[in-house]
C-alpha positions in Angstrom: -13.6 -8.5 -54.7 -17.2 -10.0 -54.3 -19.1 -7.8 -51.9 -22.8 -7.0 -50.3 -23.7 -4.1 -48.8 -27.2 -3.0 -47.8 -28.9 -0.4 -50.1 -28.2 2.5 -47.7 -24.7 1.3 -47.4 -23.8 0.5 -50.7 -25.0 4.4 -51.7 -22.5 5.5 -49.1 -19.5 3.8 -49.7 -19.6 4.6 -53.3 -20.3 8.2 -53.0 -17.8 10.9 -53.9 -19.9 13.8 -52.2 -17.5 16.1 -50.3 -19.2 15.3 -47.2 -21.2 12.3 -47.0 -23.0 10.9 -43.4 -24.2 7.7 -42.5 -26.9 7.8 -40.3 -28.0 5.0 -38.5 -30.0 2.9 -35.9 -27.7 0.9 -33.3 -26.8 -2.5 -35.8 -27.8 -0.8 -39.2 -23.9 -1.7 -40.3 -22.3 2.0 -39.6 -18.9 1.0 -39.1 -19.1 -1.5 -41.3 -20.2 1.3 -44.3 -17.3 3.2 -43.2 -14.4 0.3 -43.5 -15.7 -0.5 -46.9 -15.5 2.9 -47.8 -11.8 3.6 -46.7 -11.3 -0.1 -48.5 -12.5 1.7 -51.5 -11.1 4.7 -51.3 -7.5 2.8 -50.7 -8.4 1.0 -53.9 -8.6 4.0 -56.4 -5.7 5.7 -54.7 -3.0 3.1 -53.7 -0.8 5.3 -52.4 -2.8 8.0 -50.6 -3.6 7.6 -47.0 -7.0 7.3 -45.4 -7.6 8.3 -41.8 -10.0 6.6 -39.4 -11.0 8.7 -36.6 -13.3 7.1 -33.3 -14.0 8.5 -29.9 -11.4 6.7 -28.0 -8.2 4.6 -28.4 -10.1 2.1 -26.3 -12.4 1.8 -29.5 -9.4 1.7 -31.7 -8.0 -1.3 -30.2 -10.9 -3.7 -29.4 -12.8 -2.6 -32.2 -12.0 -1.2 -35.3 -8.7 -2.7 -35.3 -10.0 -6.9 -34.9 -12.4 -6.1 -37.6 -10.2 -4.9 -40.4 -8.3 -7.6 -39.7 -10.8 -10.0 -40.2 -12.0 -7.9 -43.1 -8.3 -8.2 -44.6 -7.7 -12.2 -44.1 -11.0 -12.9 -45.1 -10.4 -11.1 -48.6 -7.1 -12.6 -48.9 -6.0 -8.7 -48.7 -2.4 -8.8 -47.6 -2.1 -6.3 -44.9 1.2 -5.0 -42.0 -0.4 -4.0 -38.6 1.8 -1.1 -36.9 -0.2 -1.1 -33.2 2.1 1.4 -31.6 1.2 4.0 -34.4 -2.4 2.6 -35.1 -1.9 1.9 -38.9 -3.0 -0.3 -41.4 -0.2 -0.5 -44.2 -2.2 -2.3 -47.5 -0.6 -4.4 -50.2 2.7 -3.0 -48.7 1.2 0.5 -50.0 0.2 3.3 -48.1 -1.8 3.4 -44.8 -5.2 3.2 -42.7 -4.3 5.4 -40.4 -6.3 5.3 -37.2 -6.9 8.2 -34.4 -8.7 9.5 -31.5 -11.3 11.8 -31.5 -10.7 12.1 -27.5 -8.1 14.9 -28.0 -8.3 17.0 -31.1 -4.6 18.6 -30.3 -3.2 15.3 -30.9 -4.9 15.1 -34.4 -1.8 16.8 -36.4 1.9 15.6 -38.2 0.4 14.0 -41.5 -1.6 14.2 -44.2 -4.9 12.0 -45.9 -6.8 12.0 -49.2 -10.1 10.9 -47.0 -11.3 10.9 -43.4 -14.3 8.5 -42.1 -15.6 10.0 -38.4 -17.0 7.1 -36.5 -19.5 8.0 -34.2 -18.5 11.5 -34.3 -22.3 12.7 -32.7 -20.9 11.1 -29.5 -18.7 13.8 -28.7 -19.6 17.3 -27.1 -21.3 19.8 -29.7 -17.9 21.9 -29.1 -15.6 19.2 -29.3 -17.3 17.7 -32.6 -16.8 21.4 -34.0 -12.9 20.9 -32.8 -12.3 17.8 -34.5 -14.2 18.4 -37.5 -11.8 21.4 -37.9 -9.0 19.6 -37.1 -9.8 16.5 -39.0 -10.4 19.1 -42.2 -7.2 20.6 -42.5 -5.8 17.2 -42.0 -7.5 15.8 -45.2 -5.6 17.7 -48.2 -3.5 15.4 -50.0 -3.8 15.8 -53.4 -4.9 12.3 -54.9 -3.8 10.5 -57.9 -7.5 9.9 -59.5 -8.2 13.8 -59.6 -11.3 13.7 -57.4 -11.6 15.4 -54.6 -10.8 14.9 -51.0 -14.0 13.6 -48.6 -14.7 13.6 -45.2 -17.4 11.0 -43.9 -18.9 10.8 -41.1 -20.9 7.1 -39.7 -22.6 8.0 -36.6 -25.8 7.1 -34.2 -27.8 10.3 -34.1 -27.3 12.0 -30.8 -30.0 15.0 -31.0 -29.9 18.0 -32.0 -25.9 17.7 -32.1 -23.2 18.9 -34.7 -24.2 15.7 -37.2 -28.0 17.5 -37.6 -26.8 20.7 -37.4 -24.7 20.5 -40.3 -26.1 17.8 -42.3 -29.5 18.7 -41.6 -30.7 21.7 -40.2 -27.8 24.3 -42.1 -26.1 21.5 -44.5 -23.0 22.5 -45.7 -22.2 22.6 -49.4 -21.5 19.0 -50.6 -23.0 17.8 -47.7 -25.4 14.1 -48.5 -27.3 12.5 -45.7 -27.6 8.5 -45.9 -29.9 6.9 -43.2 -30.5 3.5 -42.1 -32.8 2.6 -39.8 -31.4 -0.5 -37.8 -34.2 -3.0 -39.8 -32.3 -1.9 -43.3 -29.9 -4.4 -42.4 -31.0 -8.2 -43.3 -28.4 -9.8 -41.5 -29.1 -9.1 -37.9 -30.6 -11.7 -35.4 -34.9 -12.2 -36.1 -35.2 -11.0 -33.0 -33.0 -7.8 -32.7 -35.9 -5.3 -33.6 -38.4 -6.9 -31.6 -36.2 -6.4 -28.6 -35.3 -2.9 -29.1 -39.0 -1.8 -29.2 -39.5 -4.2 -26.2 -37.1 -1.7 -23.9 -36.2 1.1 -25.1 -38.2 4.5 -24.2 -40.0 6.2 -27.4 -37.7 9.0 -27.8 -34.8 6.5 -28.1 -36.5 4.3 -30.6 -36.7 6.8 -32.6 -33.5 7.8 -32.6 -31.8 4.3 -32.4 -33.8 2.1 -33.8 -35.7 4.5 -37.1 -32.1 6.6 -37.1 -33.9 10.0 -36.5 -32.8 13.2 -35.1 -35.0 13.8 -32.1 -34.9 15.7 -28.5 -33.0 14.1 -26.5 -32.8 17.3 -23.8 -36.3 18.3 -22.7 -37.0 15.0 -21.1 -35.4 13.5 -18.0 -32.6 11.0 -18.7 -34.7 8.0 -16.7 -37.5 8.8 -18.9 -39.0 4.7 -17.4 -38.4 5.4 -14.0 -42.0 6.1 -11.9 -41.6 5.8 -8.4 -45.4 4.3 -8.0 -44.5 1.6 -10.5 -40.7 0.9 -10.1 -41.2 1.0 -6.5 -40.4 -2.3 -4.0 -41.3 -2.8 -0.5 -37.9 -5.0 -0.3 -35.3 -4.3 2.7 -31.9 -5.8 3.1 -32.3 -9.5 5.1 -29.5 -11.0 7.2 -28.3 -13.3 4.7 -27.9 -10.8 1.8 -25.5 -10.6 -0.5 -25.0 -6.5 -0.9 -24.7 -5.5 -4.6 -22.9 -1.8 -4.1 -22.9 0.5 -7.1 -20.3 3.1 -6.3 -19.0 6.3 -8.3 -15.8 8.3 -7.5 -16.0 12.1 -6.3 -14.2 13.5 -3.6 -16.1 15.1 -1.3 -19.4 13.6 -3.1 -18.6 9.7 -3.6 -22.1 7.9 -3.7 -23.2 4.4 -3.5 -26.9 2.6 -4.3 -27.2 -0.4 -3.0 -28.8 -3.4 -4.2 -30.2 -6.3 -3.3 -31.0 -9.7 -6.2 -35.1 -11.3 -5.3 -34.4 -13.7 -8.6 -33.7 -12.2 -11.6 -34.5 -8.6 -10.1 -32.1 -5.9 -8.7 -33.6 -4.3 -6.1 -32.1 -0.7 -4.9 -32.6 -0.5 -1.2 -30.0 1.4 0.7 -28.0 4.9 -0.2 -25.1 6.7 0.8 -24.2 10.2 -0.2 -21.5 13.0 0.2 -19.0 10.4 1.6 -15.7 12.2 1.5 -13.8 9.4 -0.4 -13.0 5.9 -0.6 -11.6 5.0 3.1 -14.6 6.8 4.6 -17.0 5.0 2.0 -15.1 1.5 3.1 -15.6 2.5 6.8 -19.2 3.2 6.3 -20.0 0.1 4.6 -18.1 -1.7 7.3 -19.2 -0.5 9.9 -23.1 -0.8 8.3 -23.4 -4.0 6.5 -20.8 -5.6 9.0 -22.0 -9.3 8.8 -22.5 -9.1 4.8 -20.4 -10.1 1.6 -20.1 -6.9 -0.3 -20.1 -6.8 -3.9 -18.9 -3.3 -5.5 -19.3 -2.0 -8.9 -17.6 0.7 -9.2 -16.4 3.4 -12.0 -13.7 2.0 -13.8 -11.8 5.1 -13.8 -11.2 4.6 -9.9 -8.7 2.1 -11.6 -6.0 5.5 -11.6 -8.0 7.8 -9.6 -6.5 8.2 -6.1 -8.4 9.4 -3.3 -5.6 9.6 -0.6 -2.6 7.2 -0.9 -1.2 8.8 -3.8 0.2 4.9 -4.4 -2.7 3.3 -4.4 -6.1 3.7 -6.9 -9.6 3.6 -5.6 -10.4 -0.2 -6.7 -7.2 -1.2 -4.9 -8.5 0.2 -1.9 -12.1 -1.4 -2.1 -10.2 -4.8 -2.9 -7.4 -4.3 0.3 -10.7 -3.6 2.1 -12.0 -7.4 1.7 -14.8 -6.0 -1.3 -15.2 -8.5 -4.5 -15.2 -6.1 -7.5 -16.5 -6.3 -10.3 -15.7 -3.6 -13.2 -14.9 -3.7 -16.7 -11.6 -2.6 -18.1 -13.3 1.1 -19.4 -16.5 2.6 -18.5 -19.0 1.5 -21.4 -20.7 4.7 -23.1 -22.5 7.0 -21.0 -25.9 6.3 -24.1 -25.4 2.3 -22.9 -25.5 2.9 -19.4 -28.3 5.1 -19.5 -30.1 2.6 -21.8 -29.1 -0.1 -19.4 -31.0 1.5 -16.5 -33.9 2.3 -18.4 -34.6 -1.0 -19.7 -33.9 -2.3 -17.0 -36.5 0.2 -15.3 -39.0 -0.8 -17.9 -39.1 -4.2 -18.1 -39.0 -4.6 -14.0 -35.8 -6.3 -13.7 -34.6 -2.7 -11.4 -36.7 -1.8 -8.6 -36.5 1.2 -6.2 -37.3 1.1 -2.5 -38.7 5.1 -2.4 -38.9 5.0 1.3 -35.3 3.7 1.7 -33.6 5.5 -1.3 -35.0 9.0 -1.3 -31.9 10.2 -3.0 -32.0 7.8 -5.3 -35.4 8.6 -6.4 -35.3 12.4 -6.8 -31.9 12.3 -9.0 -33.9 9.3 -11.2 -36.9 11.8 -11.3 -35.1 15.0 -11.6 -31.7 14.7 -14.0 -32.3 16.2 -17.0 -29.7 16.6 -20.6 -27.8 19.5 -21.0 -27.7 21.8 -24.3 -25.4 19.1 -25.7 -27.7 16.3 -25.0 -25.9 14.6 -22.5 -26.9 14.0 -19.0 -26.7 17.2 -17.2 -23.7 17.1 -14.3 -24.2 20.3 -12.8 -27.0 20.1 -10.6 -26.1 17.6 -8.0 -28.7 14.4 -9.4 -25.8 12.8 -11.3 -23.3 10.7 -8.6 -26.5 8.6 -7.5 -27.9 7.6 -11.0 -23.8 7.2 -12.0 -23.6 4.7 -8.5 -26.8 2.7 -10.0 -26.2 2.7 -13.5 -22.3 1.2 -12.9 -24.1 -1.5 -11.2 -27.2 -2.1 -13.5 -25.0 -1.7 -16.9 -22.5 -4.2 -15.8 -25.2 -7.0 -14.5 -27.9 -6.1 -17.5 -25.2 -4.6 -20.1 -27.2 -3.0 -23.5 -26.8 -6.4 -26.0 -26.1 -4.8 -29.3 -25.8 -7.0 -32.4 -22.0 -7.9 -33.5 -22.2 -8.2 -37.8 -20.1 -11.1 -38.6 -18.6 -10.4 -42.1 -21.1 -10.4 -45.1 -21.2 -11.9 -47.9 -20.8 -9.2 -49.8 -21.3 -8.5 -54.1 -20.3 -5.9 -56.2 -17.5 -3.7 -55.3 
């Protein structure tokens, strides 16, 4: 099989280290490292499983999934699919199986030679520990080559997280650390560099773009946010379309609303501490009465319920005359937040401070927790959630797809 793998992730695949990590900027081939590898490891033991592990099911199915098959027909690899137990069955031998990081319980009944972890510095520093534990025990099938079993991990650095702190700062014993910064990889579009370090904050750069471990707590989450700068004198007119970034939380649903002056999104209006979705429809209503309303909402009001046990949040805002517009899952809580902030940045979002005080304060005030993740527990979350559903969705985060290499040597 004629393969090409980027230095950093050609040392990766091949190596037989206990633990080994890939490390890399957004588009420096991470996932694509760690399906060669499981390819590999397959190859020396034909009959001895492999488990893939991501964040979510959702990841599973539109992601990892279409690429191995494209991976498999274009290598001619003859392959069975079983999609309602997420496996890969290889040259009618044993399996890729594939699991969820999202609930550690469920990560039991079978056994692997080798685990890959993709994206694992995405998770919780307490639920990384969990499914590192979990994924562990799992891996301990004895394999036919005599070498030993290997847990991977391909990841985004995420902080000071569970990925530094045990590959870095106190590596474990077999532990090797393999970075990539995103430019390692030849392949991606001329322009994909330029327009990361064109509007992304500092502290990101350097962790998505150079692949670095940084602090990503003591700084607010809306690090481009400046209420001199980002500011707009622009109201609502009477022939505005409303753009309505809305977040679910009884007793606390929020909504920013926006306003489009050509390619711009301007926030101009705010409403806070509704007590849940009919009273939000009522107050938009009875507000905006003569406008078309356009909601963005969080896409997990698509089962929340509010009142009607029958009926989910989006249902209502649709029965209510609203157009929405929401994807099928919320996209990462990193993209949403690096959304806003280039967004911010580059002028496209504007804030109207007189009109959105609320608005303001949470974009001046949130901070990330211990975990590195934007803190929830003071109260400046719902607001930057509202406006971040709306801005993610119109100005979504454009990360590089890698089409299959053209790959040597494996």
């Amino acid at each position: 099989m004629n393969i090409s793998l980027t230095e950093p992730q050609s040392r990766f695949v091949i190596s037989d280290a206990k633990y080994p990590a890939f490390v890399g900027g957004l588009g420096s081939g991470k996932t694509h490292a760690g399906m060669w590898r499981s390819i590999r490891l397959k190859k020396e033991n034909p009959t001895i499983d492999v488990g893939y592990y991501l964040p979510t099911y959702g990841l599973i199915h539109d992601i990892i999934i279409p690429r191995f098959q494209e991976l498999f027909e274009t290598y001619k690899v003859p392959y069975r699919l079983n999609q309602q137990h997420n496996y890969f069955e290889i040259e009618n031998s044993a399996k890729i199986i594939m699991r969820s990081m999202d609930r550690p319980e469920k990560i039991i009944g079978y056994e692997t030679g080798d685990a890959i972890l993709d994206e694992l510095d995405t998770l919780p520093y307490d639920k990384a520990q969990d499914v590192w534990s979990k994924v562990v025990a799992r891996t301990r099938k004895k394999k036919t080559n005599g070498k030993i079993n290997t847990r991977a991990v391909v990841t985004t650095p995420e902080g000071f997280k569970f990925v530094y702190d045990k590959w870095k700062k106190n590596p474990m014993a077999g532990s090797v650390l393999f970075k990539a910064p995103t430019y390692s990889n030849p392949y991606l579009p001329d322009d994909y560099v330029d327009s990361l370090r064109e509007t992304m904050p500092e502290n990101a750069l350097m962790a998505y773009l150079e692949g670095e471990f940084v602090n990503m707590t003591n700084a607010t989450v809306y690090s481009e946010f400046d209420r001199h700068k980002c500011h707009t004198p622009e109201t609502i007119q009477p022939t505005d379309t409303l753009h309505v970034g809305m977040d679910f939380n009884v007793g606390k649903m929020a909504c920013a609303i926006g306003v489009l002056r050509s390619e711009s999104l301007h926030f101009v209006k705010e409403h806070d501490s509704i007590l849940d979705t009919p009273a939000m429809i009522v107050t938009l209503k009875n507000t905006y009465p003569n406008h078309k309303i356009i909601v963005y909402p969080d896409a997990s009001g698509r089962s929340r319920k509010s009142v009607n046990a029958s009926e989910s949040d989006i249902s209502l805002l649709q029965q209510a005359g609203f157009s929405v517009f929401v994807n099928n899952r919320n996209p990462a809580v990193k993209d949403r937040v690096l959304s806003m902030n280039s967004a911010l940045k580059n002028s496209i979002v504007m804030v109207n401070s007189d009109t959105c005080p609320i608005l303001v304060e949470c974009l001046e005030k949130q901070a990330y927790d211990k975990n590195g993740e934007p803190d929830k527990t003071s109260g400046f979350d719902h607001m930057n959630d509202s406006a971040s559903y709306l801005c993610v969705y119109r100005y979504p985060v454009k990360k590089s797809t890698n089409t299959m290499f053209k790959l040597k040597g494996l």
